[in-house]
C-alpha positions as CSV (number, residue, x, y, z in Angstrom):
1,X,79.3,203.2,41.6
2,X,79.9,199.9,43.8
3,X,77.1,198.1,45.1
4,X,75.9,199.6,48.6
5,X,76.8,195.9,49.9
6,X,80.3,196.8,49.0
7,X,80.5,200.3,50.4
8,X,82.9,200.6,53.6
9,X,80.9,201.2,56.8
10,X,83.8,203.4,58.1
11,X,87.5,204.5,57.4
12,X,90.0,201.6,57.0
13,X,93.6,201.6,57.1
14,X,96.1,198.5,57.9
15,X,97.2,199.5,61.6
16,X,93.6,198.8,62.3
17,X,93.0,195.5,60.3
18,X,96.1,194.0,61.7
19,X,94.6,194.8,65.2
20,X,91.3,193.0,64.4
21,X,93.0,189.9,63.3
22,X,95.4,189.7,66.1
23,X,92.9,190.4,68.6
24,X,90.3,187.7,66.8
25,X,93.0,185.0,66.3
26,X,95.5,185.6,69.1
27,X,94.1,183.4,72.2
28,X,97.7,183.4,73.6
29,X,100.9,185.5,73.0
30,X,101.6,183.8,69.3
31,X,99.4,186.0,67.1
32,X,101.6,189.1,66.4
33,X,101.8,191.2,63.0
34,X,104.4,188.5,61.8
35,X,102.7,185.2,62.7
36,X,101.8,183.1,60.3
37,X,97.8,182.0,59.7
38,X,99.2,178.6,59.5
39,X,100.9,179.3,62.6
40,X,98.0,180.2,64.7
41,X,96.1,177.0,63.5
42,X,93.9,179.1,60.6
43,X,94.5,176.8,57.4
44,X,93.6,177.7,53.8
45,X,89.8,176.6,53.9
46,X,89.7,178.7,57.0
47,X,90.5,181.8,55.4
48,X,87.1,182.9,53.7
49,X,85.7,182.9,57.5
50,X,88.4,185.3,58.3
51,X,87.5,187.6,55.3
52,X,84.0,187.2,56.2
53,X,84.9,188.0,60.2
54,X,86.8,191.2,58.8
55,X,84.3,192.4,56.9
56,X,82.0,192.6,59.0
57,X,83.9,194.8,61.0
58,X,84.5,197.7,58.1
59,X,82.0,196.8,55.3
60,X,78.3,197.9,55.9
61,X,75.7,194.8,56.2
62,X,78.6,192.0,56.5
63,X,79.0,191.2,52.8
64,X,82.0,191.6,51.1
65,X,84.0,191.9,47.8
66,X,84.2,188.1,46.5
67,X,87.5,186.7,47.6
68,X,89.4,185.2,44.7
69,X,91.0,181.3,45.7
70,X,94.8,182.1,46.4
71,X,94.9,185.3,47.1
72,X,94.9,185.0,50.9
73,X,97.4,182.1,52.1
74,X,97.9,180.5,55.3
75,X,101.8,180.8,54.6
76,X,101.2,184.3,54.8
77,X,101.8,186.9,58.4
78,X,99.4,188.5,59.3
79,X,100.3,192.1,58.6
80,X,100.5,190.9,54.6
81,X,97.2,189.6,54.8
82,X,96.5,193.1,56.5
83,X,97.6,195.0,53.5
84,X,95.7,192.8,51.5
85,X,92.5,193.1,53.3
86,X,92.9,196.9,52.9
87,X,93.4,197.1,49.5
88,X,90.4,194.7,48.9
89,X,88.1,196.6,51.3
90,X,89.0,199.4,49.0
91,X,87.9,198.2,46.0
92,X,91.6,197.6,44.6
93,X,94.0,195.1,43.1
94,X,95.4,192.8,46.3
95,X,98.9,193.1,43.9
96,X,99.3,197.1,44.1
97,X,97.5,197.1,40.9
């Protein structure tokens, strides 16, 4: 049974994730489902503030599962970061596994 930390607050699904991060990132018409983080300004040592940001939005009392170096990327659009953050909030593999 996960930690109640690690529970999800509500339903999460990628339409929804992608919104949050395009509505927290996007201060002008740039930040779309296939801008970049790196794009946007967000660099690599930026990233765990993003998780954390997310997280706070779908996990109950703001904490969230540990976020392994490397798996989110500032090369990477924001809709794959989406899918990532999904399958992380849901207690699976970021690789489909």
């Amino acid at each position: 049974m996960p930690a109640e930390t690690h529970q999800l607050g509500r339903e999460v699904d990628h339409r929804s994730v992608l919104d949050l991060l395009v509505t927290m990132l996007g201060e002008d018409s740039e930040a779309n489902a296939h801008a970049t983080f790196e794009s946007l300004g967000i660099q690599n040592e930026d990233l765990p503030a993003v998780w954390r940001a997310v997280c706070e939005e779908y996990a109950e009392r703001a904490l969230a599962p540990d976020l392994d170096p490397g798996i989110l990327e500032s090369s990477m659009t924001l809709e794959s970061a989406a899918h990532i953050m999904v399958r992380l909030l849901s207690g699976k593999a970021p690789d489909g596994g």
